[in-house]
Structure formats: C-alpha cells, structure tokens
C-alpha atoms as an extended CHARMM CRD file, in Angstrom:
* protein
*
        62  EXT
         1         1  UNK       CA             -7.0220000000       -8.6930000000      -34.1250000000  PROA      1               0.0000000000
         2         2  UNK       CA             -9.3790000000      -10.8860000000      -32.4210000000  PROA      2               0.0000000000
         3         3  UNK       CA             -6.4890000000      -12.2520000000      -29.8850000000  PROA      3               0.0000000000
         4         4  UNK       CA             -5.8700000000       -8.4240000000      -29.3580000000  PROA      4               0.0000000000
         5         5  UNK       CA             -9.5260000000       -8.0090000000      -28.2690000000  PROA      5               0.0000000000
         6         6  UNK       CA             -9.4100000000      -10.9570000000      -26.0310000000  PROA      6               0.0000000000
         7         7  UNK       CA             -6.2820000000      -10.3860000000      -24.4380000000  PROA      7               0.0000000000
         8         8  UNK       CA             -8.0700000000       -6.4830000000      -23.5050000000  PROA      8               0.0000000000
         9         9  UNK       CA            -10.9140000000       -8.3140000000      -22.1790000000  PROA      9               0.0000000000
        10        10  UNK       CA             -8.8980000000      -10.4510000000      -20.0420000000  PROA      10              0.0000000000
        11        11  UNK       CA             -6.9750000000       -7.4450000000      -18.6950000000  PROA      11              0.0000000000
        12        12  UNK       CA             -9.7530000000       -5.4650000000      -18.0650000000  PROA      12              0.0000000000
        13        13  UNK       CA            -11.5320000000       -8.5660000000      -16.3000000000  PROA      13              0.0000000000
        14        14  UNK       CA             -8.3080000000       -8.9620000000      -13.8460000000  PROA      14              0.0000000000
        15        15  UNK       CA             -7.8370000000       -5.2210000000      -13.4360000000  PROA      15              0.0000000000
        16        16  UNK       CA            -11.7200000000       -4.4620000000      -12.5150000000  PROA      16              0.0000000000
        17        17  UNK       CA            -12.5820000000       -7.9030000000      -11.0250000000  PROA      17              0.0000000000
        18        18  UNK       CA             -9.8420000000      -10.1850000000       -9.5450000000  PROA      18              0.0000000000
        19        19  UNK       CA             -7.5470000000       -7.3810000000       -8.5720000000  PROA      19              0.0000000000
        20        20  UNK       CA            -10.0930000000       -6.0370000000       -6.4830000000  PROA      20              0.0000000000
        21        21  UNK       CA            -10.9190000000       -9.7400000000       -5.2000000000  PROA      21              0.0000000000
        22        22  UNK       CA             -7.3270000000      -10.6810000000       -4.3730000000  PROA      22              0.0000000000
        23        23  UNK       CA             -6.5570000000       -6.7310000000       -2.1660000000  PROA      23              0.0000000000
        24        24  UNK       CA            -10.0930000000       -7.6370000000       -0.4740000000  PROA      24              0.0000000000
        25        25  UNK       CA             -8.8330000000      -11.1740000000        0.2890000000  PROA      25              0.0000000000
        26        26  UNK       CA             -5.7830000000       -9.5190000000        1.9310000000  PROA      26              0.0000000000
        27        27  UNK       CA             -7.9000000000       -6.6830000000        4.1710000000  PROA      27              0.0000000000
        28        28  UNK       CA             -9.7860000000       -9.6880000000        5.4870000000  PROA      28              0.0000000000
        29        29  UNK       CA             -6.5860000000      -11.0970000000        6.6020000000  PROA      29              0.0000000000
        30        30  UNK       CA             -5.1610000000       -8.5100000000        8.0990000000  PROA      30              0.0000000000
        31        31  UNK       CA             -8.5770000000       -7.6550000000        9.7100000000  PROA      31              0.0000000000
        32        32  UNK       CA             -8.2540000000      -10.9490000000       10.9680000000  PROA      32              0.0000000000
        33        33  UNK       CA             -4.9230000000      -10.5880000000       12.1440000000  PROA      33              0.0000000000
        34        34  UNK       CA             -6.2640000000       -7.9590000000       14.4900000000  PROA      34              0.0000000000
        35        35  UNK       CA             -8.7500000000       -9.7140000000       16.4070000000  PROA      35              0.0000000000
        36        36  UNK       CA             -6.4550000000      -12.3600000000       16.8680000000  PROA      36              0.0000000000
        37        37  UNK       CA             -3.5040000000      -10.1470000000       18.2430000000  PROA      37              0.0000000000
        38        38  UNK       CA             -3.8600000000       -7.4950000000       21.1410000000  PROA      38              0.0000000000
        39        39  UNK       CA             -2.0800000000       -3.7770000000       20.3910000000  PROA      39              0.0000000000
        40        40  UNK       CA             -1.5720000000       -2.8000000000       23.7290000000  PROA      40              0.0000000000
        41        41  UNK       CA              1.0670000000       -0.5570000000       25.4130000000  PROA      41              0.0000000000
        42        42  UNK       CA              3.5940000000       -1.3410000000       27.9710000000  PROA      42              0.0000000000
        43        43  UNK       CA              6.0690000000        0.6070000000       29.3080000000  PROA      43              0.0000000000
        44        44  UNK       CA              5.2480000000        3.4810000000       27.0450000000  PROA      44              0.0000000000
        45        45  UNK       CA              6.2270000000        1.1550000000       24.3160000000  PROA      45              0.0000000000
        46        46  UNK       CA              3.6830000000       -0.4120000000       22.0540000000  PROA      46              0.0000000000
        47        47  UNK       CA              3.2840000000       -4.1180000000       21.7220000000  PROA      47              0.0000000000
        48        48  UNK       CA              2.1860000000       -6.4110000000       19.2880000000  PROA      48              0.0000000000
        49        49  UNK       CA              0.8230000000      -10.1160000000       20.7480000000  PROA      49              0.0000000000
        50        50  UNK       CA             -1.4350000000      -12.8560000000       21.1770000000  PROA      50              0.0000000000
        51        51  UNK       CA             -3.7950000000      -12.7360000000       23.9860000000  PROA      51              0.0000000000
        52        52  UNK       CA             -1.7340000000      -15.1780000000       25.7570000000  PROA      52              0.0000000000
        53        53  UNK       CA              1.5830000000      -13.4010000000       26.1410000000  PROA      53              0.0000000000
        54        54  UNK       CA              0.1770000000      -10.1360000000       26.2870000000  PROA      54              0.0000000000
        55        55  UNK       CA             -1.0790000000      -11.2970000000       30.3280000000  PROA      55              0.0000000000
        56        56  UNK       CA              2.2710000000      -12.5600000000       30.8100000000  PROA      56              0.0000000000
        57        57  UNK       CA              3.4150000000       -9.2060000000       29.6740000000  PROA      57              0.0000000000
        58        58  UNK       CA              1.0300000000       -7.5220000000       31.7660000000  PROA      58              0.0000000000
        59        59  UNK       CA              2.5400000000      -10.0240000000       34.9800000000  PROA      59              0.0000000000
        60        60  UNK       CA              5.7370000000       -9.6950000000       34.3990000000  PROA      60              0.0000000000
        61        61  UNK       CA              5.7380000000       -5.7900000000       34.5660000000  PROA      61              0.0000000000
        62        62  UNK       CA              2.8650000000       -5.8780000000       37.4690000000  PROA      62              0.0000000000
C-alpha cells in the first residue's frame, strides 16, 4: 500500500510540477526561436528566416 501511495505522489509531483516545467522550457524555446528568425512577407508569400537571408531576400526581389 505504501508503494501505491508513493507511486501517486510521484505522479502527482510530475503531472503538477515537472510537466508544467518541461511545456514552459519549450515556450521559451520557441519564444526564442522568434527573435532569432524574421516572419516577413515577400511576394505575397510568407517567409520564415534568419536576419541574414531575409536582406538577401529583400535584394534579390528589389
């Protein structure tokens, strides 16, 4: 019974606690992911790159 109890307690600790920690780990990420790339659109069509190639974008449809 008492390996019952602590296997709850464990499951309720990753469900409330580390869960949480690890999906909050991943928003940073992609947060991050967005100030690193530019969304921009081109051409009517919506692109997805670093800062870098989107100005060569930009100069090769100037």
């Amino acid at each position: 019974m008492e390996q019952i109890i602590n296997i709850l307690e464990d499951s309720l600790f990753f469900v409330f606690h580390v869960f949480p920690h690890l999906a909050n780990v991943r928003v940073k990420e992609i947060k991050h992911e967005h100030n690193y790339f530019l969304f921009g659109v081109v051409n009517g069509v919506k692109q997805f790159a670093t800062n870098t190639r989107q100005r060569e974008i930009k100069k090769i449809n100037m």
